[in-house]
C-alpha positions as CSV (number, residue, x, y, z in Angstrom):
1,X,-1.8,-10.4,-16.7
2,X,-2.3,-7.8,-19.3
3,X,-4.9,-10.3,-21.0
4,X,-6.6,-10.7,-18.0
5,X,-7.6,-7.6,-16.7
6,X,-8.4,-6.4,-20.7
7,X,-12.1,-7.8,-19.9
8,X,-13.0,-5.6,-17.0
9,X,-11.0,-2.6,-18.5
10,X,-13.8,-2.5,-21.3
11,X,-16.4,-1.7,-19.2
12,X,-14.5,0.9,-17.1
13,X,-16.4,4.5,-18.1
14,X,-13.1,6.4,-18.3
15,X,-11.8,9.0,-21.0
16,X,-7.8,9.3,-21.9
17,X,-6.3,11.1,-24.7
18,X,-4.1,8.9,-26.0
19,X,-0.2,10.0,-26.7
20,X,0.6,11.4,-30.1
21,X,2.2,9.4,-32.3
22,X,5.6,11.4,-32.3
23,X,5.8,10.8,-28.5
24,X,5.0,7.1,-29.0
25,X,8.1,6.7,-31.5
26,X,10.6,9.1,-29.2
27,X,9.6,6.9,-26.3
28,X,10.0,3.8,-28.4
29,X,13.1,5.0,-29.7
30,X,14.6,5.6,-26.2
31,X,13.4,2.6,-24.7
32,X,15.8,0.8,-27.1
33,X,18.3,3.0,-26.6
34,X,18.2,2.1,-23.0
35,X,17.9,-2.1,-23.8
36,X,21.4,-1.4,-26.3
37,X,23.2,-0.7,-23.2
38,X,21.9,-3.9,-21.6
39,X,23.5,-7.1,-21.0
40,X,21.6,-10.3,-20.8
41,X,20.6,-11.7,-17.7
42,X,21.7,-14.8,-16.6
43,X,19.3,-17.6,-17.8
44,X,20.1,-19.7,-14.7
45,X,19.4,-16.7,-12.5
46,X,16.5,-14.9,-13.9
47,X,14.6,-18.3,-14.0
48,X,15.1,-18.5,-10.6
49,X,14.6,-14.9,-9.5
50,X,11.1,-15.4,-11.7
51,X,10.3,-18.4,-9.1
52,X,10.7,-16.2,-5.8
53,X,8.7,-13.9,-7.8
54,X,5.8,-15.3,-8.4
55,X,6.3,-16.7,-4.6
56,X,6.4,-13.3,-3.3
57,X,3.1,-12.0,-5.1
58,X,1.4,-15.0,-3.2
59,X,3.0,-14.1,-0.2
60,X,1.8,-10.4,-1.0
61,X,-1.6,-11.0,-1.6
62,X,-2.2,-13.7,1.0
63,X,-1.3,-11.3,3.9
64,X,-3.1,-8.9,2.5
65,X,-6.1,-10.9,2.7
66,X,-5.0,-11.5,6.2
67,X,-4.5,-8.3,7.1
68,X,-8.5,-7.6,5.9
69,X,-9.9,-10.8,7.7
70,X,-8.5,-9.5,11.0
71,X,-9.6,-6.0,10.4
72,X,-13.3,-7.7,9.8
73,X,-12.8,-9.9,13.1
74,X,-11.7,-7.7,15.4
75,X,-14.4,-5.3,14.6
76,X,-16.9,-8.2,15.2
77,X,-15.4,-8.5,18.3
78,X,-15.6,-4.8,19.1
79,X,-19.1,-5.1,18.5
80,X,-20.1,-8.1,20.2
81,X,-18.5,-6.6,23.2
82,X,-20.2,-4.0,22.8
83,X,-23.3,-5.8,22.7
84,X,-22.7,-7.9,25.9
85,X,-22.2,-4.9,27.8
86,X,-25.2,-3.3,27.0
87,X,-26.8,-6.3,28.2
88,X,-25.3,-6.7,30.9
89,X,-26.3,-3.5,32.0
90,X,-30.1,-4.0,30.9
91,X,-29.5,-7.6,33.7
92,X,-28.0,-5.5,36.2
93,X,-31.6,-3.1,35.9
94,X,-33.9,-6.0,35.4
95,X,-32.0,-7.6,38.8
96,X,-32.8,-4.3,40.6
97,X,-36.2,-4.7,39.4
98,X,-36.6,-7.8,40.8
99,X,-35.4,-7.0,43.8
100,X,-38.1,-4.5,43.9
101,X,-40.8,-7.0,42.6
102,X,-39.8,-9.4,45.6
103,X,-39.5,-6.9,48.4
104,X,-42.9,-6.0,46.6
105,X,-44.7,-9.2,47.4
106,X,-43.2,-9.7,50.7
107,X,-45.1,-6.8,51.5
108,X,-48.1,-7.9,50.2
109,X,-47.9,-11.3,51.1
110,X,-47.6,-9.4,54.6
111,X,-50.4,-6.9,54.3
112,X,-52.1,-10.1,53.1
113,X,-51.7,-12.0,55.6
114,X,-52.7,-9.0,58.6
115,X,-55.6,-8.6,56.5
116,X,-56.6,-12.2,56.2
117,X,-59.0,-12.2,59.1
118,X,-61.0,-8.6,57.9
119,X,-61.4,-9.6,54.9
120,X,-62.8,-12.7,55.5
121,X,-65.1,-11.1,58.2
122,X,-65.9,-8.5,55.8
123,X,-66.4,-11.1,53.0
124,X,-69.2,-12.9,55.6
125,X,-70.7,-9.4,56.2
126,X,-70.9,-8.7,52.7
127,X,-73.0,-11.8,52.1
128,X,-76.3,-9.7,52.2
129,X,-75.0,-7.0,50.2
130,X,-73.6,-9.0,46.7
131,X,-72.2,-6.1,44.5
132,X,-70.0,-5.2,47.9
133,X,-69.2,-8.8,48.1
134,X,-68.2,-9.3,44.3
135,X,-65.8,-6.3,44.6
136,X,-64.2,-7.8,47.1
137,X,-63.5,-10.7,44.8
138,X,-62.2,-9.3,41.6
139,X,-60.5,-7.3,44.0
140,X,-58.1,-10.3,45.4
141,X,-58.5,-11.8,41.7
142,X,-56.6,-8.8,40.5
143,X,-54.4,-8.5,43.6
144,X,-53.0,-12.2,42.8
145,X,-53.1,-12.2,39.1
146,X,-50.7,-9.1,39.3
147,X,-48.8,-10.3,41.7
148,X,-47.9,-13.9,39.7
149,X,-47.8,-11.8,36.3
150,X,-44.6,-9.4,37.9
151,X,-43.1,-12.8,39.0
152,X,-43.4,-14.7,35.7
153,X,-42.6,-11.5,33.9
154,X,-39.0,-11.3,36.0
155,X,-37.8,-14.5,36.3
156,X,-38.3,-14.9,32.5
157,X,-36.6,-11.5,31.4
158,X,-33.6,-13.1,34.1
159,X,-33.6,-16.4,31.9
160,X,-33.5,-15.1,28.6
161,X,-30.4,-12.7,29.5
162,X,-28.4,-15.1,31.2
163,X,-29.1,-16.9,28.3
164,X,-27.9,-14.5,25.9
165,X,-25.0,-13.6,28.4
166,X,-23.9,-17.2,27.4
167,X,-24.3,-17.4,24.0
168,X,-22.6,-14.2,23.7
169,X,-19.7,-14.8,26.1
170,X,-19.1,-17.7,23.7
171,X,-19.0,-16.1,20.2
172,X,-16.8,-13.7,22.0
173,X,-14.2,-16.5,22.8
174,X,-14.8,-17.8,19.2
175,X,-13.9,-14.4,17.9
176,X,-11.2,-14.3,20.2
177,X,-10.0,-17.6,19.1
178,X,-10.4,-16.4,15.3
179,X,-8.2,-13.5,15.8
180,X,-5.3,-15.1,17.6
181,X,-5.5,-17.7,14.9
182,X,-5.3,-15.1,12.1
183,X,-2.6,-13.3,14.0
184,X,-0.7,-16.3,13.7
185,X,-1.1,-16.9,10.4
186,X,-0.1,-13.2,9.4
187,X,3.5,-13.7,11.3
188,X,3.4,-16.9,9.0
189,X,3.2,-15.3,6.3
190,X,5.1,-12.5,6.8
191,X,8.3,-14.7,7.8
192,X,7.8,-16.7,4.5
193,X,8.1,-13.4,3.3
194,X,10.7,-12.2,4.9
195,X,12.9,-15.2,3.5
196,X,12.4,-14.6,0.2
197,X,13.6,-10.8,0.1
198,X,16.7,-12.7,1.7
199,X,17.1,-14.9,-1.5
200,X,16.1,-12.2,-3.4
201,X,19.1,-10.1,-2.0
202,X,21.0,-12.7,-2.7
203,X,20.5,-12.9,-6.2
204,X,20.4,-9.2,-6.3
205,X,24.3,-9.1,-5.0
206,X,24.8,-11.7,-7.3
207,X,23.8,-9.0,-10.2
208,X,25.6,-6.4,-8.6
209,X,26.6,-4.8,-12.1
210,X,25.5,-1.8,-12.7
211,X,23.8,-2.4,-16.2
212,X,22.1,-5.4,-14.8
213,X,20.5,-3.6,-11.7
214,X,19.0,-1.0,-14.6
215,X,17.9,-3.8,-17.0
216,X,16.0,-5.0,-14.2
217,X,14.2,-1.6,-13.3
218,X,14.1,-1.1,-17.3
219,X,11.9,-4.6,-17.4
220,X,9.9,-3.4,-14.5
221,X,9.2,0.0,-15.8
222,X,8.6,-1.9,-19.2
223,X,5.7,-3.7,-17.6
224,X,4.4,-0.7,-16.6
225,X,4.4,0.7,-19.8
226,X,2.5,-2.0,-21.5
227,X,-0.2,-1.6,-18.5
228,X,-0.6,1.9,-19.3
229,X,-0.7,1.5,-22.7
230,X,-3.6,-1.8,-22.4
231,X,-5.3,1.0,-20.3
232,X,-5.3,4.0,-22.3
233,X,-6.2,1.9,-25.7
234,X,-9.2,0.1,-23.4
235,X,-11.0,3.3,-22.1
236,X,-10.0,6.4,-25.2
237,X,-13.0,6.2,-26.2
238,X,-15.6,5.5,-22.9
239,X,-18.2,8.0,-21.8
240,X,-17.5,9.7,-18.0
241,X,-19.1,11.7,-15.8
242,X,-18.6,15.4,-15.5
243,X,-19.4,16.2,-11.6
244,X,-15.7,17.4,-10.6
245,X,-13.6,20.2,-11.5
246,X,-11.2,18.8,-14.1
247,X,-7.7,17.6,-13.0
248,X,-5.8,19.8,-15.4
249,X,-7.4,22.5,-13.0
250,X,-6.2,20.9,-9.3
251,X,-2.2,22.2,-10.4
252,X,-1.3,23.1,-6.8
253,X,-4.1,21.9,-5.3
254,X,-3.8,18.6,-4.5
255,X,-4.2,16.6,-1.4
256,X,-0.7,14.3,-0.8
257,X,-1.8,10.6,-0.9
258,X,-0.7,10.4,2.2
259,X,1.6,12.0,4.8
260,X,5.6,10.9,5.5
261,X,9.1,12.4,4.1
262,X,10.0,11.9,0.4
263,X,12.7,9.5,0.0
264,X,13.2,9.7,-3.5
265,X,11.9,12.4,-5.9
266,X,10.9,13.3,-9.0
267,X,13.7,13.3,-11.4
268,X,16.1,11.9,-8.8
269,X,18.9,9.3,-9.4
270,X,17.7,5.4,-9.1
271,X,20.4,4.0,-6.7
272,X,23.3,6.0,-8.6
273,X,22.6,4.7,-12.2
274,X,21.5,5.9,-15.3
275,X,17.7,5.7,-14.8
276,X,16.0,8.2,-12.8
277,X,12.5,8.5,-10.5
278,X,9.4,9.1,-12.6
279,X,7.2,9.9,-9.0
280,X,8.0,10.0,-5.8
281,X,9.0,7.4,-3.2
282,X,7.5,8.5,0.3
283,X,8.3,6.8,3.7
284,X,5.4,5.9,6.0
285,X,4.5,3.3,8.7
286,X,2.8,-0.3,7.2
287,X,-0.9,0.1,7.4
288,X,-1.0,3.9,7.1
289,X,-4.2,4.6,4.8
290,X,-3.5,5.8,1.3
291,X,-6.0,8.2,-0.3
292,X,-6.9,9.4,-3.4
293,X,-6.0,12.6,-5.2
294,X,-8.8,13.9,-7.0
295,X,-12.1,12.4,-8.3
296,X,-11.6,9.3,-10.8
297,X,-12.1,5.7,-11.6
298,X,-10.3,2.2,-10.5
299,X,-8.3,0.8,-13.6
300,X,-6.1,-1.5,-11.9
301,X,-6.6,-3.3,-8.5
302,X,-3.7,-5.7,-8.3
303,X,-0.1,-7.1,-7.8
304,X,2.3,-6.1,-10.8
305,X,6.1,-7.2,-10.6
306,X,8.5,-4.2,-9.5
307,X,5.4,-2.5,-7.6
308,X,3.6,-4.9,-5.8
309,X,-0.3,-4.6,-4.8
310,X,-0.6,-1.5,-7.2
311,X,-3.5,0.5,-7.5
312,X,-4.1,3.0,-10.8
313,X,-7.3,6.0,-11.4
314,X,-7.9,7.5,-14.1
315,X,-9.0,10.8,-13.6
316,X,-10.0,12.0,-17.3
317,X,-8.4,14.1,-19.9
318,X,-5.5,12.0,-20.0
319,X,-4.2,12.0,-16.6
320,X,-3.8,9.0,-14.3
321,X,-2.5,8.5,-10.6
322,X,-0.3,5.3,-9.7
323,X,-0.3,4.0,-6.4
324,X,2.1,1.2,-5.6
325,X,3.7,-1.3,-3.1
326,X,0.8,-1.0,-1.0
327,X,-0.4,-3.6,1.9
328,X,-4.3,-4.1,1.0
329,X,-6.0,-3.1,-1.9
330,X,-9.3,-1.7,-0.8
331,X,-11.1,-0.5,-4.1
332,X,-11.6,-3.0,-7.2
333,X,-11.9,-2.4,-10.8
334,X,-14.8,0.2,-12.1
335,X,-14.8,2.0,-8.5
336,X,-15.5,5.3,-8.7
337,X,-13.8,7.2,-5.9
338,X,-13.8,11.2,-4.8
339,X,-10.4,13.1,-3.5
340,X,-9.5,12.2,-0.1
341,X,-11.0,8.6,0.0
342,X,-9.6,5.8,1.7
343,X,-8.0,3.7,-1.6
344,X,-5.3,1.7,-0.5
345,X,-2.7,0.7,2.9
346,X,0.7,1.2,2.5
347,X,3.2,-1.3,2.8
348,X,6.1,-3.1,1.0
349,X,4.8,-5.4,-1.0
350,X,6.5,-6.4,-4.7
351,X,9.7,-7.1,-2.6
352,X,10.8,-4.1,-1.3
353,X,13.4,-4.0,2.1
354,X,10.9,-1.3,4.2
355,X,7.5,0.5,3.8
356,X,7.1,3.2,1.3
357,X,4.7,4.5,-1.1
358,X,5.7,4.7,-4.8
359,X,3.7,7.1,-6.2
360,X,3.3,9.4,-10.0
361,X,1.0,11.3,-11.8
362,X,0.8,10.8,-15.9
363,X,-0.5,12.8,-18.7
364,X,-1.1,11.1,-22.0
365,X,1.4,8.3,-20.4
366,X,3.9,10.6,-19.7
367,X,5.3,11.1,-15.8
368,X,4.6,14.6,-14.0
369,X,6.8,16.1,-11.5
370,X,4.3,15.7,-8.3
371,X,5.8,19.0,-6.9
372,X,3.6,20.4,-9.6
373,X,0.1,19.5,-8.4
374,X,0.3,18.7,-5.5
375,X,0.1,21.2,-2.2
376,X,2.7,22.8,-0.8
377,X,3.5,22.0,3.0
């Protein structure tokens, strides 16, 4: 995966310091320390538990696709209602119109009609006097013409919107259709889903050691690592721009990515063993928008094993913000994006039993204590 996102990384117009090489040896030096205390995993096992993996990042970004193609449908559907309605109301005024039009020439073809005989004695009187007599003319000319033009002019107006009325009230049953169809295939999807966290937690009992429940948030966090790294050694040395107050600055000041209780914080124990939280895990409600803290760019947009759909800016000077187990993605690669905006939904993707948010903030790849920068509440 790291190969594959190396190419758009390089055009990314990002700045990080990259980690002294003290703190690269120390790190690699307890890294190592950590995998001495390791035992193997089971080869049976971990080729299996690779399997549902790679299942469950299709299952991940499948609905998440899904999730997007309904939010596009239904709003579609919002606005083709909204359409109809509006004509609808425009037939329900053109009606009234009509109405008018026809009580209209009733009363003409009545006045008409009572006027028949004058006009024609009139006309006969006029015979001597021809300017009188060609007034009279243009005068019914222009009396009829109108009179047709109003008519044509309604019952084509009426024509047109019923036709539109019908084409409409038929893309609105499509849309209809589309949605129901796409609900469907989300609950699909998300029992497929649900099955494999079963197997999953079946293997995990399986490894219920201690020392293999840590190699396997060791390996995870060693992916991570290796992303970071790929990132930092891809943008060091990339131009940025310089329209925002710098994030060593924000300390306190921070926006929270989004709002729910913290389940696990900084620093905190992982499940009891050895290895502890480098962010913080924060519960919230599937879909919930996730925004961004400060102003930065996209280096990652996509699923990575242990944190699911997982979204990463760089916000200069070093210092990045991780955004993981989300639902959708909803900013690529090279995005540039401003504090507060919309970046991500939350969910549980990556295999995880309930929605959270993992989230951390990094300096030079190291982890910072979010208390730190962001906002008190």
């Amino acid at each position: 995966m790291l190969r594959a996102i190396g190419v758009s990384l390089l055009l990314l117009l990002s700045a990080i310091q990259p980690a002294t090489a003290d703190d690269d040896e120390q790190r690699l030096k307890e890294v190592q320390a950590e995998i001495k205390k390791l035992q193997s995993w089971l080869n049976e096992a971990r080729s299996e538990y690779d399997d549902l993996n790679k299942k469950l990042q299709t299952s991940d970004k499948e609905i998440a696709a899904l999730v997007k193609q309904i939010d596009d449908t239904r709003a579609r559907l919002r606005e083709e209602q909204t359409r109809l309605k509006k004509l609808r109301s425009e037939q329900a005024q053109l009606r009234q119109l009509r109405t008018r039009h026809q009580q209209l020439l009733t009363d003409q073809v009545r006045i008409a009609r009572q006027m028949g005989d004058e006009a024609a004695i009139q006309f006969w009187l006029a015979q001597d006097d021809p300017s009188k007599n060609q007034r009279l003319v243009r005068y019914f000319g222009y009396f009829n013409r109108a009179r047709v033009e109003h008519l044509h002019t309604t019952i084509t107006e009426l024509v047109r919107l019923d036709n539109l009325e019908i084409l409409i009230a038929g893309q609105e049953k499509k849309l209809r259709e589309t949605d129901e169809r796409l609900s469907s295939e989300n609950k699909r999807l998300a029992s497929t889903r649900q099955q494999q966290k079963t197997l999953l937690s079946k293997l995990s009992t399986q490894m219920s050691s201690e020392s293999e429940r840590l190699k396997k948030r060791q390996a995870d966090r060693k992916r991570l690592e290796e992303l970071l790294n790929e990132v930092e050694t891809l943008i060091s040395n990339s131009p940025r721009r310089n329209d925002e107050r710098p994030f060593k600055d924000m300390r306190g000041k921070l926006e929270r990515p989004l709002s729910g209780p913290i389940l696990a914080a900084f620093g905190n124990r992982n499940n009891g063993n050895k290895s502890r939280w480098e962010g913080w895990k924060i519960g919230t409600k599937e879909g919930t928008t996730v925004h961004s803290i400060h102003h930065g760019r996209v280096v990652f947009s996509d699923w990575l094993r242990g944190f699911g759909l997982l979204i990463i800016i760089d916000h200069g000077q070093g210092y990045l913000s991780l955004y993981a187990h989300n639902q959708t993605l909803q900013r690529d690669v090279g995005s540039w994006v401003n504090g507060g905006d919309t970046i991500a939904t939350a969910g549980q993707s990556g295999g995880q039993d309930k929605p959270a948010l993992y989230f951390e903030i990094r300096h030079n790849g190291k982890p910072q204590d979010p208390a730190v920068w962001l906002k008190r509440r």
